[in-house]
N, C-alpha and C positions, 0 to 999 in steps of 0.2 A: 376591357381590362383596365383597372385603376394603378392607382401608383403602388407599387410592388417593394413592401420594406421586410425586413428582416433583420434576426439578430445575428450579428457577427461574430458574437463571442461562442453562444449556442451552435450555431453552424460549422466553426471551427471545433467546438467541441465534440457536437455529434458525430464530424466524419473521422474523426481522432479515434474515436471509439468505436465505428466501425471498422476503420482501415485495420486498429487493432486485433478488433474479434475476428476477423476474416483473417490475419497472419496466424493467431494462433490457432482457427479451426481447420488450416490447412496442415498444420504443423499435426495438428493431434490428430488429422487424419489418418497420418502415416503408422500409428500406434494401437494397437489392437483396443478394439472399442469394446465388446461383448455384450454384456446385456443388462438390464439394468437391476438383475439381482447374484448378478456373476460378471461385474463390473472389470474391464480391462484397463491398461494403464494411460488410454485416449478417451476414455467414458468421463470424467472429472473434465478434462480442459475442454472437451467437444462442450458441455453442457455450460461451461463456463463462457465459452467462445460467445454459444449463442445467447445468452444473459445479455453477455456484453454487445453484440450486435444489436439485442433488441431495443435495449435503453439507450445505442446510439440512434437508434430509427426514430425512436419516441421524441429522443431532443432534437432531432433536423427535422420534425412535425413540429416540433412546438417553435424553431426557430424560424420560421415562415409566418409564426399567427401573430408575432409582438414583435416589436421594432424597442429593439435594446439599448440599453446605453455604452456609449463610446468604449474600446478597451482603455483599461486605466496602466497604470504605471506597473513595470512588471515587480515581482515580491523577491528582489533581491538577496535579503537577508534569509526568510522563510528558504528560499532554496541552499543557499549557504551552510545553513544548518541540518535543514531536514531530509537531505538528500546524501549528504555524508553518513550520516544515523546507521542505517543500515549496512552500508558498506561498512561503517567501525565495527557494527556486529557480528558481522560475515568473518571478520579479519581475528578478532578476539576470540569467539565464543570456544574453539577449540585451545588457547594458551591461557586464561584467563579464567574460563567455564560460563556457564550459563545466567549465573546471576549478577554477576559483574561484569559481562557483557551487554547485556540488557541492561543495567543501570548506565554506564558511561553512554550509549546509546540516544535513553531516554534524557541524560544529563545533555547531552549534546543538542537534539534538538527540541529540551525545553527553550533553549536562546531561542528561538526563529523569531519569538515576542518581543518589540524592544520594552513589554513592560517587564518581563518577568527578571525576578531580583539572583542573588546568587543562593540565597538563605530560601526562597522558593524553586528553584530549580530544583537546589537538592534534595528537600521534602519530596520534591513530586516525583525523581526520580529514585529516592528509595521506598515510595509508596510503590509507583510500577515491578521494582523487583521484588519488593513483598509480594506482590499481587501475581506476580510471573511465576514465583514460586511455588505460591498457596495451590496455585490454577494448575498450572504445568506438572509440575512435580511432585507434588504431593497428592492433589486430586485425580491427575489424570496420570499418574505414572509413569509418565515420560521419559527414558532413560539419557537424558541429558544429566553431564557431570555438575552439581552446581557450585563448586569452586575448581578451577584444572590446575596443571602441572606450573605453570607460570608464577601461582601461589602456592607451591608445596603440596597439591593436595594430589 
């Protein structure tokens, strides 16, 4: 047996992603599964589980074959930003509606970049709700409100 290296960051990764998949295919256990053309409301996360298990397996194989570099510095900002996003969404999307919760949203975590300007943020975040729109709403029928009661509507 030689000298035994591995990656740290992958390692922590893959069991991340297994610890995960294993909570929630315990979880979707409990939920009628069915079949897979008469799908129950545990057949979605069951399949999702095991995705997610299996790509954590794949990365604690590959984190044993290469000797990784050190962890770096954690992303301070990037989380600051992009982890509020969605909770802004959750919190708005019924007082506000659909489209202007999705932009303030995407408005919030274009910051995580310290490149991004304020005159690009907002392009990119009225691009996203055009395109939430286009997608969601009008293509797919979605019946989300796309302005709510917050605005008059």
């Amino acid at each position: 047996m030689g000298n035994f290296t591995f990656d740290k960051a992958n390692l922590a990764c893959g069991a991340l992603l297994v610890a995960i998949g294993m909570f929630f295919a315990v979880q979707s256990l409990q939920m009628e599964l069915g079949t897979t053309f008469r799908m129950g409301p545990g057949y979605f996360p069951i399949v999702l589980s095991g995705v997610l298990i299996l790509l954590g397996v794949i990365i604690l194989v590959q984190a044993t074959r290469v000797e990784g570099e050190p962890l770096g510095a954690i992303a301070w900002r990037g989380m600051a930003f992009i982890l509020p996003a969605p909770i802004l969404f959750g919190l708005t999307v019924r007082g506000l509606g659909f489209i202007p919760a999705i932009f303030l949203a995407a408005l919030l975590a274009s910051f995580a970049s310290h490149k991004m300007t304020p005159l690009a943020a907002f392009i990119l975040a009225t691009s996203v709700g055009i395109f939430a729109y286009v997608v969601f709403l009008w293509g797919l029928g979605l019946p989300y409100r796309p302005l709510g009661p917050w605005l008059g509507q």
